[in-house]
C-alpha positions as CSV (number, residue, x, y, z in Angstrom):
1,X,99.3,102.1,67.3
2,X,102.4,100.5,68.6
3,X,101.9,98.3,72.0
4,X,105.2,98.6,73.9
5,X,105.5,96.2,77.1
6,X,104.4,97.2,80.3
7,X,106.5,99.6,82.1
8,X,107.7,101.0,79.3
9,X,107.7,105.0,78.9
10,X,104.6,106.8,77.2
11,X,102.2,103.9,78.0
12,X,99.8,103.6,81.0
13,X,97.7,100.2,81.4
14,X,94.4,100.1,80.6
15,X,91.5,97.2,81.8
16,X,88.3,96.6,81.8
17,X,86.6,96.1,78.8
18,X,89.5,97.3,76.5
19,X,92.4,95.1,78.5
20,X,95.6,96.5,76.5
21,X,98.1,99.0,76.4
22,X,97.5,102.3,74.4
23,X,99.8,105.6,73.7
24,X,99.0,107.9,76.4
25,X,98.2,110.0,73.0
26,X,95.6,107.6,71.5
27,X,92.0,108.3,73.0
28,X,90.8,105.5,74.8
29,X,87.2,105.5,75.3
30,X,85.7,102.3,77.4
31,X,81.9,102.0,75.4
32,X,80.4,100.5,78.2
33,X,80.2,103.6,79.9
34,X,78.3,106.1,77.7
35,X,78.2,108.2,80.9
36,X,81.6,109.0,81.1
37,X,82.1,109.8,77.3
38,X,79.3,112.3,77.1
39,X,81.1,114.3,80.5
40,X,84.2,114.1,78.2
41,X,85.4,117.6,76.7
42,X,86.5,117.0,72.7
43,X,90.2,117.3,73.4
44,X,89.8,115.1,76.6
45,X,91.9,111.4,76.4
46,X,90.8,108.6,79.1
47,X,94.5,107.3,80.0
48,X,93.7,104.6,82.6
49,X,90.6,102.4,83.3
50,X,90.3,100.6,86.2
51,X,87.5,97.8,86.6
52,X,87.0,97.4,90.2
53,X,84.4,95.4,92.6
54,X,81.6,97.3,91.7
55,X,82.7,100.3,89.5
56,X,85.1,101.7,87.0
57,X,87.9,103.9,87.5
58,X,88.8,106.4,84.9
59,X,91.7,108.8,84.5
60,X,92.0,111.5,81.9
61,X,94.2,114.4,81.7
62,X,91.8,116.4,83.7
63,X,90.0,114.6,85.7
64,X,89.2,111.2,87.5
65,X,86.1,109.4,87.7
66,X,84.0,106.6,89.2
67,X,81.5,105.3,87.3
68,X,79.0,102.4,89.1
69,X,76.3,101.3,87.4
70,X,74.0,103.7,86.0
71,X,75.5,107.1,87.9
72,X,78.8,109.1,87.8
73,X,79.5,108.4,91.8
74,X,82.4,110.9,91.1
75,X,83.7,113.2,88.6
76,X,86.7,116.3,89.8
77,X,89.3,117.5,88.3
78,X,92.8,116.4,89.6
79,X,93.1,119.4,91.9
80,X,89.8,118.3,93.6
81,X,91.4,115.2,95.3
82,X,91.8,116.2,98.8
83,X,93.2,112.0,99.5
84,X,94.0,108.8,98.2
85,X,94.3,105.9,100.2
86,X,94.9,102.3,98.8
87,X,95.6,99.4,101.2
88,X,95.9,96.2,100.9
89,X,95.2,93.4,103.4
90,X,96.5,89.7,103.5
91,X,93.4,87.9,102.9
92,X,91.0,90.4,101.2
93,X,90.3,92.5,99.0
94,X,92.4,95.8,98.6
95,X,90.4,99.0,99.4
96,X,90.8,102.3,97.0
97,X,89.3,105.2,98.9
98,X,89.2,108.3,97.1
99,X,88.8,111.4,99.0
100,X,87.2,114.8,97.1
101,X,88.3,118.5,98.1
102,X,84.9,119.3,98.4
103,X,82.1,117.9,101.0
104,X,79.3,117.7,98.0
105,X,80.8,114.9,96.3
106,X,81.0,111.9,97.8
107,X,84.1,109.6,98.9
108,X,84.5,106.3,97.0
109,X,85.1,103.3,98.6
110,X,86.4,100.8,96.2
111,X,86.8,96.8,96.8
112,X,90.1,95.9,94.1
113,X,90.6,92.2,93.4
114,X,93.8,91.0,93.3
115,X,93.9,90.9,89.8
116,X,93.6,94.3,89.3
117,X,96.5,95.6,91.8
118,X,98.9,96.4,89.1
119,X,95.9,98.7,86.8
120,X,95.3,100.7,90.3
121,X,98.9,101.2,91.1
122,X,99.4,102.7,87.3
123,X,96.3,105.0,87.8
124,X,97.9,106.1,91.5
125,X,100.9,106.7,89.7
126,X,99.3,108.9,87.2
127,X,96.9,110.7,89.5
128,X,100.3,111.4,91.9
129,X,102.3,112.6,89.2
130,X,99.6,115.3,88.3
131,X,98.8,116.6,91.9
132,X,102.7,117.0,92.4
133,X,102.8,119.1,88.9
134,X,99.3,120.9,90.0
135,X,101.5,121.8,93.4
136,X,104.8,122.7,91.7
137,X,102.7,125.0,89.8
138,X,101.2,126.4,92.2
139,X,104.4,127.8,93.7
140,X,105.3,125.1,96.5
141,X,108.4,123.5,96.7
142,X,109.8,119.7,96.9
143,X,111.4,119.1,99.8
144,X,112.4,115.6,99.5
């Protein structure tokens, strides 16, 4: 594995438990979250983990995910993200709120310490690139 420095091309950050920079074609699988890695299909690769407040974020090729504690709070593909809202105040925490397509999963409200700004802007980056492909395949146009 070759670790480039940030911002460089090909690479995504990863934190948590694992806290480097990976190939965005090495598998990166966080073992503190069994959960996650049996939901995994065998081709799947984890590209981003996020440690927030109180749960982490993953982001594969397919999918992202929330896992807290013992429970998947959320698990859709990318094309199941109806929002994404990440703000961030003066003298608190940020808040990631992720919206689902579908009214049977839940919305996750996620407290991001300061820290961790930089992993959640590299996972929105990710997650945006892949619902602008998902809506360029789909036939619609960019009309910026």
């Amino acid at each position: 594995m070759r670790v480039q420095p940030q911002g460089s091309l090909g690479q995504r950050p990863c934190n948590g438990a694992l806290g480097t920079l990976r190939d965005m074609d090495e598998p990166i699988v966080d073992p503190s979250h069994p959960l996650i890695v049996k939901r995994l299909q065998p081709d799947e690769r984890v590209h981003t983990v996020v440690q927030t407040a109180s749960a982490s974020l993953f982001i594969t090729d397919r999918r992202v995910a929330v896992a807290a504690a013992e429970r998947i709070a959320l698990d859709v593909p990318f094309e199941g993200l109806r929002r994404i809202q990440f703000d961030i105040e003066r003298q608190r925490p940020a808040t990631l709120v992720l919206v689902p397509e579908h009214r049977s999963d839940e919305p996750q409200v996620l407290a991001v310490p300061r820290s961790h700004y930089a992993q959640v802007a590299a996972a929105l980056a990710t997650i945006g690139e892949r619902l602008y492909d998902i809506g360029h395949s789909e036939g619609s146009t960019d009309s910026a």
